[in-house]
C-alpha positions as CSV (number, residue, x, y, z in Angstrom):
1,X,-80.8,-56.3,-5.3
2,X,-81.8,-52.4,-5.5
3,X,-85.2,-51.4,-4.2
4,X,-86.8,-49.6,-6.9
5,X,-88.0,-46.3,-5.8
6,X,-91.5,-45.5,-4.7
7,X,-93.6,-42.8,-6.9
8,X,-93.5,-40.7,-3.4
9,X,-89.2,-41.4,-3.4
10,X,-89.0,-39.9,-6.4
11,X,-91.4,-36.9,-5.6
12,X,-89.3,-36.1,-2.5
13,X,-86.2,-36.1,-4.0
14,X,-87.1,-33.4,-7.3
15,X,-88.6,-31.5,-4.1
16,X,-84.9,-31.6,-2.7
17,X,-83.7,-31.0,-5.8
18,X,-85.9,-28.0,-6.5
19,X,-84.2,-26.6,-3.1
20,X,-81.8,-25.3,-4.8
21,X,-81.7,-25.4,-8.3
22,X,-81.3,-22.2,-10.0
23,X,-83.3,-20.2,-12.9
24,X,-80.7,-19.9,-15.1
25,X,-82.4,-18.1,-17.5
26,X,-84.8,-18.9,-20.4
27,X,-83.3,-21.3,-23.1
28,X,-83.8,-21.0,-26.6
29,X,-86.9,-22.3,-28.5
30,X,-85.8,-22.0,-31.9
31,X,-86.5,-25.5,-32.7
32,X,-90.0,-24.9,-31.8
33,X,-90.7,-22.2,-33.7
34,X,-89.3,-23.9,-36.4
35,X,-92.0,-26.3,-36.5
36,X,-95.3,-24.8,-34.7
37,X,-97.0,-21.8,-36.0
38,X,-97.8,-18.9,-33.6
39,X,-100.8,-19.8,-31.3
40,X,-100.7,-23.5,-31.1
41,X,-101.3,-25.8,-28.0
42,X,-98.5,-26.5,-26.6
43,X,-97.7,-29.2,-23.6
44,X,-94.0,-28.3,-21.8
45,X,-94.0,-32.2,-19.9
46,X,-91.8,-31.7,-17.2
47,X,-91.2,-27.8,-16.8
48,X,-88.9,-27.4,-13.9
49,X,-88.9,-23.9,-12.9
50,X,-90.0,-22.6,-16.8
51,X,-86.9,-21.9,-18.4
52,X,-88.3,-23.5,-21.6
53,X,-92.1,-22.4,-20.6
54,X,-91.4,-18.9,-20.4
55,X,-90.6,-18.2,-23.9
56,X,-93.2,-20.2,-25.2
57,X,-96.0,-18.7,-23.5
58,X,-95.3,-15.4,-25.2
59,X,-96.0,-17.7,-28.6
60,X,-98.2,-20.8,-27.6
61,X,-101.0,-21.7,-25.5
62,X,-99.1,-23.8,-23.4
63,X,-99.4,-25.9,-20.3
64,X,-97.1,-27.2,-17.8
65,X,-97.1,-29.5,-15.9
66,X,-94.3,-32.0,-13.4
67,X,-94.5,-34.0,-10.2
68,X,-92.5,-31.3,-8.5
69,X,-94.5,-28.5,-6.6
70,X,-92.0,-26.4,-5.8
71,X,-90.9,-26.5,-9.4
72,X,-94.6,-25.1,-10.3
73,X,-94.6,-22.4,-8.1
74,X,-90.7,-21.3,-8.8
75,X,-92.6,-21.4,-12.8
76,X,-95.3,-19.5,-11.9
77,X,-93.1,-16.7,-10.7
78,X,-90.6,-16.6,-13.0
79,X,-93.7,-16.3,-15.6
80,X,-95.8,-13.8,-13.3
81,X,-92.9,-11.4,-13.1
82,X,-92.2,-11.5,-16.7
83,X,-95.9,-10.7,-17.3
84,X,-96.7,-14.1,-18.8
85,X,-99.0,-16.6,-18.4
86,X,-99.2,-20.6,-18.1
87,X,-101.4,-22.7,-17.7
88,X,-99.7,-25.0,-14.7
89,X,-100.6,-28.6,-13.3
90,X,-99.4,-31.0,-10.8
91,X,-99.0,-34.2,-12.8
92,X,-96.9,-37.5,-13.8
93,X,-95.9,-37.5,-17.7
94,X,-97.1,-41.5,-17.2
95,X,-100.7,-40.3,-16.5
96,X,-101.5,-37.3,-18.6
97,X,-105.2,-35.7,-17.2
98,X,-105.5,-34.0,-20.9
99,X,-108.2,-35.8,-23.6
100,X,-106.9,-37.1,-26.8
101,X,-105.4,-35.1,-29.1
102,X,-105.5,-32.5,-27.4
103,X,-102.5,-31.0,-28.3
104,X,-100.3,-29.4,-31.5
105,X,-96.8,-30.2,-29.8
106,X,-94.7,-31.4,-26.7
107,X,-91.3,-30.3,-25.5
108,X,-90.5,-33.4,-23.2
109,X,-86.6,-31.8,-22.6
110,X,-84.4,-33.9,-19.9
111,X,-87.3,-35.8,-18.3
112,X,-87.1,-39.2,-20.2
113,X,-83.9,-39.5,-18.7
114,X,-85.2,-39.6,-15.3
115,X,-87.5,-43.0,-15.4
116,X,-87.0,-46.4,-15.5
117,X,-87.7,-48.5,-19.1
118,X,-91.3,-49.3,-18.5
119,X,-92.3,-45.8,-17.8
120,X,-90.5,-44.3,-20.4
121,X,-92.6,-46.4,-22.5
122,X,-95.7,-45.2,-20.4
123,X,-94.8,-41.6,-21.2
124,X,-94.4,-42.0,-24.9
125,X,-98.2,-44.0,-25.1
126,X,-99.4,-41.0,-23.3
127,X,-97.6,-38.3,-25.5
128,X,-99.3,-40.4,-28.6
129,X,-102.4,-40.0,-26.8
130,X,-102.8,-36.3,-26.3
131,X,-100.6,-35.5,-29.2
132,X,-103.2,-34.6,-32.0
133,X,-102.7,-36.4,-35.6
134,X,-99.5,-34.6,-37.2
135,X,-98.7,-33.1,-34.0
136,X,-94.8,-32.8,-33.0
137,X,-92.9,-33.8,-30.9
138,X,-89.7,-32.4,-29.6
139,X,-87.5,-34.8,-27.0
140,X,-83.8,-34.5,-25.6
141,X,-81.9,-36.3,-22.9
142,X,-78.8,-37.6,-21.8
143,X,-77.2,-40.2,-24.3
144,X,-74.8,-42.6,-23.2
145,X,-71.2,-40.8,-23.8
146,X,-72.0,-38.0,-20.8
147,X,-69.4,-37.5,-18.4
148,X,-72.3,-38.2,-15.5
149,X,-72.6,-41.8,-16.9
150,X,-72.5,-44.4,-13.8
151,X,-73.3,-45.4,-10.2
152,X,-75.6,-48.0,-9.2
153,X,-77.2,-49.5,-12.5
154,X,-80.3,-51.0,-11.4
155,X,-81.6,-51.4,-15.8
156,X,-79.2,-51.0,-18.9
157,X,-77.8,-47.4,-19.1
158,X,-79.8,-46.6,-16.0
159,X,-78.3,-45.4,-12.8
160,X,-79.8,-44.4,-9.0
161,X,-77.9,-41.6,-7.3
162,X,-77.6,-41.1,-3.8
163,X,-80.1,-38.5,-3.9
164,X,-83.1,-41.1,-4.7
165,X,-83.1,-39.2,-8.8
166,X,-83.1,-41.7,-11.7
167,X,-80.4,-41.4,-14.2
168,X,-81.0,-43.2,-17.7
169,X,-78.2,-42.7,-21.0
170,X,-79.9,-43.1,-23.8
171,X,-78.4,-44.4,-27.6
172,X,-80.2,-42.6,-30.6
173,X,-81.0,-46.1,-31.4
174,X,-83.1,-46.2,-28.3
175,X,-84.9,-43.3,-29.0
176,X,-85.3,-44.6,-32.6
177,X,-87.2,-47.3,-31.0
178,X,-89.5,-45.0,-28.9
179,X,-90.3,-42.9,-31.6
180,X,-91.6,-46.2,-33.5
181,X,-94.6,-44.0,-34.5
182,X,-93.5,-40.9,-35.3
183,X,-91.5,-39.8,-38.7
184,X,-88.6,-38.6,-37.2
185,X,-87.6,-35.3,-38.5
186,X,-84.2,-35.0,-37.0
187,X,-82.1,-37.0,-34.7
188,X,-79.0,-35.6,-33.3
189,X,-75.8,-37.0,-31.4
190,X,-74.4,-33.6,-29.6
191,X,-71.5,-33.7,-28.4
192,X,-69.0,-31.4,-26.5
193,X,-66.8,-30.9,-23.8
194,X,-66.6,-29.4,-20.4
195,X,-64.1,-28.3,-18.4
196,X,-64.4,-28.9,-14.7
197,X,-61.1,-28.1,-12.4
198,X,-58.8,-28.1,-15.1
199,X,-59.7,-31.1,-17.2
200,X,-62.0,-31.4,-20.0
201,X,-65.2,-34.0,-19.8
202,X,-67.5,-34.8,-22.4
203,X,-71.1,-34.1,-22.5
204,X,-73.5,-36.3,-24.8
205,X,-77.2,-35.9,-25.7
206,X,-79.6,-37.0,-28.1
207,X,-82.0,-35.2,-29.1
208,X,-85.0,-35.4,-31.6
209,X,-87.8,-33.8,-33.6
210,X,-90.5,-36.2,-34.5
211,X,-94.2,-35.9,-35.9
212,X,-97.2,-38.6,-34.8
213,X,-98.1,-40.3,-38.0
């Protein structure tokens, strides 16, 4: 049988990971904006280095926060240089250190994906917690067709990699389920392809916009 992971595993290996993952650039918020007016609170759970953060904090009040420090301070930089400014914490989306309903939406974008089933369902108790009555909720992970499905399945859909990370594959009937309290506003199956030394490989996420009831 697997040995599940330790809290402090996990840690170590997003601050390997953060060793050399790159910026990137910022991605698009479009969605967001679609949804939140100008000036609202705005929680980024599970930041990385900001590529999401960045463009929100020119719009939101926004906070970051994830378990990786090295991610926080390559955020913090990217932000500083572009003459922004986040609000940025050291934190686990499981145990959430903001009071309830504290906040107008939450981008939780290819995090989910990276915890087993009981915290996944931690995380989503917490986002209902802090999320205020209304608020939104904007979530996308890896769904079950991806070309980086498999390994060692310790849970359904749920992989470990060599590196100590946790892979899950979600179904959009999963994250029906976790979204048990929301209205779900839209709820995609994207699809697509990727070529990788010569032959093409599908990609698959799911990814939703919800509001707390």
């Amino acid at each position: 049988m697997t040995t599940r992971p330790s809290l402090i595993t996990q840690v170590s290996a997003w601050e390997q990971e953060y060793n050399h993952v790159t910026w990137g650039g910022p991605r698009s918020i479009k969605t967001i904006r679609n949804h939140l007016p100008q000036g609202s609170r705005v929680l980024d759970a599970g930041c990385g280095n900001g590529r999401h953060l960045l463009p929100l904090s020119r719009l939101y009040r926004t906070v970051g926060i994830d378990i990786s420090k090295k991610a926080l301070v390559a955020s913090k930089t990217y932000l500083e240089k572009s003459g922004q400014y986040s609000e940025h914490l050291v934190s686990s989306i499981t145990e959430l250190p903001f009071d309830n309903d504290y906040f107008d939406g939450i981008i939780c974008y290819g995090v989910l994906q990276h915890l087993f089933a009981d915290n996944r369902h931690a995380a989503m108790s917490e986002f209902k917690r802090v999320l205020s009555p209304g608020g939104f909720l904007f979530f996308e992970a890896f769904g079950v067709g991806d070309m980086r499905y498999g390994g060692e399945e310790v849970e359904p859909h749920t992989f470990l990699r060599n590196s100590g990370l946790i892979y899950h594959y979600f179904t959009a009937e999963e994250v029906e389920s976790l979204l048990e309290d929301f209205e779900i506003i839209e709820l995609e199956n994207i699809r697509s392809q990727k070529r990788f030394r010569g032959k093409l490989y599908p990609r698959h996420m799911v990814k939703s916009v919800a509001r707390l009831r």
